[in-house]
C-alpha positions in Angstrom: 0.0 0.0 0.0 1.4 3.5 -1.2 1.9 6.1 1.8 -1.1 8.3 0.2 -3.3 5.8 1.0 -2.2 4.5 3.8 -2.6 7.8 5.4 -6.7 7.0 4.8 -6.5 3.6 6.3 -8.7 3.2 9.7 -7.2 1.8 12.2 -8.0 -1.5 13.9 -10.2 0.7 17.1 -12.0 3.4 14.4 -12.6 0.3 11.8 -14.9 -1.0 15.1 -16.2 2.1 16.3 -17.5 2.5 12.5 -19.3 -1.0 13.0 -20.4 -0.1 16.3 -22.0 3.1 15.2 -23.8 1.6 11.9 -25.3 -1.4 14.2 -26.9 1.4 16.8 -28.1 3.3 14.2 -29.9 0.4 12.4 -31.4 -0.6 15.6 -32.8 2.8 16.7 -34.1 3.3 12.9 -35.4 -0.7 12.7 -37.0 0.0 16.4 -38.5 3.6 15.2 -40.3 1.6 12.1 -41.5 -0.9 13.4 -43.0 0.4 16.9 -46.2 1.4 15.3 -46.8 -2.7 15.8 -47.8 -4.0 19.1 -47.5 -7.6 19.8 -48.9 -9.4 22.9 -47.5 -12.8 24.6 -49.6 -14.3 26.8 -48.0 -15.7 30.5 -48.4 -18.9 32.0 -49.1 -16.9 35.0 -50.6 -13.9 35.9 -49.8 -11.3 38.7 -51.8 -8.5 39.8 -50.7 -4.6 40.0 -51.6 -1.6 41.8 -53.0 0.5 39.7 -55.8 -1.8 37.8 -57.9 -5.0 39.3 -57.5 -6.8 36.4 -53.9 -9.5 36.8 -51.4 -8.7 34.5 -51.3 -12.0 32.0 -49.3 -11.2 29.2 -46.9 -9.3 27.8 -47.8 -6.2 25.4 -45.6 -4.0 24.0 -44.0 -2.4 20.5 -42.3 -4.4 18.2 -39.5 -1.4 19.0 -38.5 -3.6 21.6 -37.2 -6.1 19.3 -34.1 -4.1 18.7 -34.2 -0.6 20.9 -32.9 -2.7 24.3 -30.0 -3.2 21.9 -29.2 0.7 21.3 -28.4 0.5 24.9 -26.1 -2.3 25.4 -23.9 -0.8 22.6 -24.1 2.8 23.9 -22.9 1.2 27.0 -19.4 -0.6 25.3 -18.7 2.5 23.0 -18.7 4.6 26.9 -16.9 1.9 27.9 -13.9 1.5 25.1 -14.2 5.2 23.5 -15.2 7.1 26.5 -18.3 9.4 27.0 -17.8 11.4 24.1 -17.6 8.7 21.7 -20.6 7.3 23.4 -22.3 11.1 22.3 -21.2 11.2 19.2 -23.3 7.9 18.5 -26.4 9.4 19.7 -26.0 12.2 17.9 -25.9 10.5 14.8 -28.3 8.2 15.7 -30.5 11.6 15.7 -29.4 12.9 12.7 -30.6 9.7 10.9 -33.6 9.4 12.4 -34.9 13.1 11.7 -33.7 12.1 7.6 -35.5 8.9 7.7 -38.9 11.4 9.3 -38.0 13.5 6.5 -38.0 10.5 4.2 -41.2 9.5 4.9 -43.3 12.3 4.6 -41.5 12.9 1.5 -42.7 9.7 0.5 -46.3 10.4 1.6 -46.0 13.3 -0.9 -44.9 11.6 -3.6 -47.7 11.3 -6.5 -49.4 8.0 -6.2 -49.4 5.8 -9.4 -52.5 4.2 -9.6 -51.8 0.4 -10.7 -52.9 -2.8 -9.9 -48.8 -4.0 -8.4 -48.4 -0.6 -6.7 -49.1 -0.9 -3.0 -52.2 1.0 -1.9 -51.6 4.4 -1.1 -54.3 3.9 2.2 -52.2 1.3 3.5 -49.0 3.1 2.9 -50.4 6.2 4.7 -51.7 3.7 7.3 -48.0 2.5 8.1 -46.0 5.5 7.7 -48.7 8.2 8.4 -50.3 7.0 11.6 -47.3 6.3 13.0 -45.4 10.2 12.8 -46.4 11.3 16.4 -44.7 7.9 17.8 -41.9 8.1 15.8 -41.2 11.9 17.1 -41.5 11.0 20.7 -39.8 7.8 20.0 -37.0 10.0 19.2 -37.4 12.5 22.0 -37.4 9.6 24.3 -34.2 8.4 22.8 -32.2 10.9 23.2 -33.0 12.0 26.8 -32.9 8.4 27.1 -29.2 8.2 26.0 -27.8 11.0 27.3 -29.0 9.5 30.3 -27.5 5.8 30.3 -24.0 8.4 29.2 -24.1 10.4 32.6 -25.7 7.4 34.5 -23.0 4.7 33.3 -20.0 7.1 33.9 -20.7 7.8 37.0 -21.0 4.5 38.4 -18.0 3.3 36.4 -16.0 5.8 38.6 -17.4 5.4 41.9 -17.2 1.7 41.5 -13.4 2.8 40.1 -14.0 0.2 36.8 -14.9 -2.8 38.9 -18.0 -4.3 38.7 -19.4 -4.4 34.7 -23.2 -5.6 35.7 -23.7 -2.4 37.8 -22.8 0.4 36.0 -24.5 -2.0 32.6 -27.2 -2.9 34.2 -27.7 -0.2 36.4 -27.3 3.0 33.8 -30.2 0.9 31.7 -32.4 1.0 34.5 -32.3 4.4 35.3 -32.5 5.7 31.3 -35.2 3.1 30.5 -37.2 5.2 33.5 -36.8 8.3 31.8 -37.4 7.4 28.1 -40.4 5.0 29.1 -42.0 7.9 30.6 -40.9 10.3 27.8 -42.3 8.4 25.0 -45.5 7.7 26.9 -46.1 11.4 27.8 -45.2 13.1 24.0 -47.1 10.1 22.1 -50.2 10.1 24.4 -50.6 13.4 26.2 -48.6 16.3 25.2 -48.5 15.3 21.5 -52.3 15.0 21.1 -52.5 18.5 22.7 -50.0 19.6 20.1 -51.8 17.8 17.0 -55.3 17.1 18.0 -55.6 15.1 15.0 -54.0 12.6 17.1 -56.7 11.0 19.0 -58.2 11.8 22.6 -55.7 13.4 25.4 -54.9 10.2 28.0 -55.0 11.8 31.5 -51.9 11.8 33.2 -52.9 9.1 35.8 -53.0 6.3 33.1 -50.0 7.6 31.4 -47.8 6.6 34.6 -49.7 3.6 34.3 -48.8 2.8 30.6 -45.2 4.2 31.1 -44.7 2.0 34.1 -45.8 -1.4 33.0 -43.6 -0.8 29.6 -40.5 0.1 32.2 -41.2 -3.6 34.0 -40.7 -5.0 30.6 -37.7 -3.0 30.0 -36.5 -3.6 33.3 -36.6 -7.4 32.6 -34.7 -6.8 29.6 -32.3 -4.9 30.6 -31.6 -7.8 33.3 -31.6 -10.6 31.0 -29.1 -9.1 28.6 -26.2 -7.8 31.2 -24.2 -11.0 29.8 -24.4 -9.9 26.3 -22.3 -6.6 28.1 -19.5 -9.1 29.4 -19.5 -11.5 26.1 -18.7 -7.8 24.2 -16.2 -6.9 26.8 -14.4 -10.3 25.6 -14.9 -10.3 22.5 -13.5 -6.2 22.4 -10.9 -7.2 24.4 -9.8 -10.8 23.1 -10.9 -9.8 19.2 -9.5 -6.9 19.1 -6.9 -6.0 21.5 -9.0 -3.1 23.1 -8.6 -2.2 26.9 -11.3 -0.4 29.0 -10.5 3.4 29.3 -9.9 4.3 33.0 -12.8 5.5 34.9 -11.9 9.2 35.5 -11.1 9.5 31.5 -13.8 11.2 29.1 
């Protein structure tokens, strides 16, 4: 290789920070799309809750959830290996791509609608993509305070723990920003928002938005639980892979 283009070659840490970034941001984007769907899995048990007599039987969230947990878990290795400002830098982007996607799609919507009998419907097109615009906004609001969050959250217990201890400052930081954007998301899409575009649908009162927000934070709370060992298979795999080491905790 010629010195003019080695000067352009990535090294072995950007090469994976470039993979890191492209993964989070096709989660967030994948998790954006396809939240309009809910799914429900019913329990072989049921529990009962405080704020409603009926027991809890199943489980019923967005199809976000297939991927968004994920956004997390990757925020929380790129703070770990490239510091809190690399961790930033992610979410900004992730941003950045979302609002072009939003853009995308009403430009879509726009678009003049050939009438043919292998063109997809414009009705259900709308349905999908149109419905779906005040989630996706506070889908993205969530996210971000959501991130910036799990950032401050994970830094801070990485230094008071002084790097020991990968479960609590994973685990932990996920917990605390799954709080915030659960209620975020639940208070833009179904209160705030359909004050803001009354097209929307009826204003939720505030009482059954905790409600809403806090059953989908018991399902993000499970998640983030049952995937704190992915966090230690991609400190290996960082570290053993790639010859990465932890920053120190008082580092940026």
């Amino acid at each position: 290789m010629s010195k003019a283009l080695a000067q352009y070659e990535l090294s072995v840490p950007q090469r994976l920070y470039l993979w890191l970034a492209c993964f989070f941001c096709a989660c967030l984007l994948i998790a954006d799309l396809v939240g309009i769907k809910l799914f429900t899995i019913p329990l072989p048990f049921s529990f009962p809750v405080p704020w409603q007599t009926e027991r809890i039987d199943a489980i019923t969230h967005t199809c976000g959830m297939l991927t968004f947990p994920v956004t997390f878990l990757l925020t929380d290795l790129i703070n770990e290996y490239y510091g809190k400002k690399g961790a930033r830098r992610v979410t900004w982007i992730g941003l950045v791509m979302g609002i072009f996607v939003f853009g995308v799609m009403n430009l879509a919507q726009a678009m003049p609608y050939l009438k043919a009998d292998y063109n997809v419907k414009q009705e259900a097109f709308d349905a999908v993509f149109g419905s779906a615009k005040i989630m996706y906004v506070s889908s993205l609001l969530a996210y971000l305070a959501g991130q910036f969050c799990d950032i401050a959250a994970f830094s801070v217990i990485k230094r008071f723990t002084g790097g020991r201890m990968i479960w609590l400052r994973a685990t932990g930081s996920t917990v605390i920003s799954q709080l915030i954007d659960s209620f975020v998301v639940t208070y833009f899409a179904f209160h705030l928002g359909r004050r803001i575009f009354t097209d929307a649908g009826p204003v939720v009162p505030f009482v059954e938005i905790l409600k809403i927000a806090l059953t989908g934070y018991l399902l993000k709370f499970a998640i983030a639980v049952a995937i704190t060992p992915l966090i230690y298979a991609g400190h290996n795999i960082m570290h053993r892979w790639f010859g990465l080491t932890p920053l120190p905790p008082d580092m940026k």
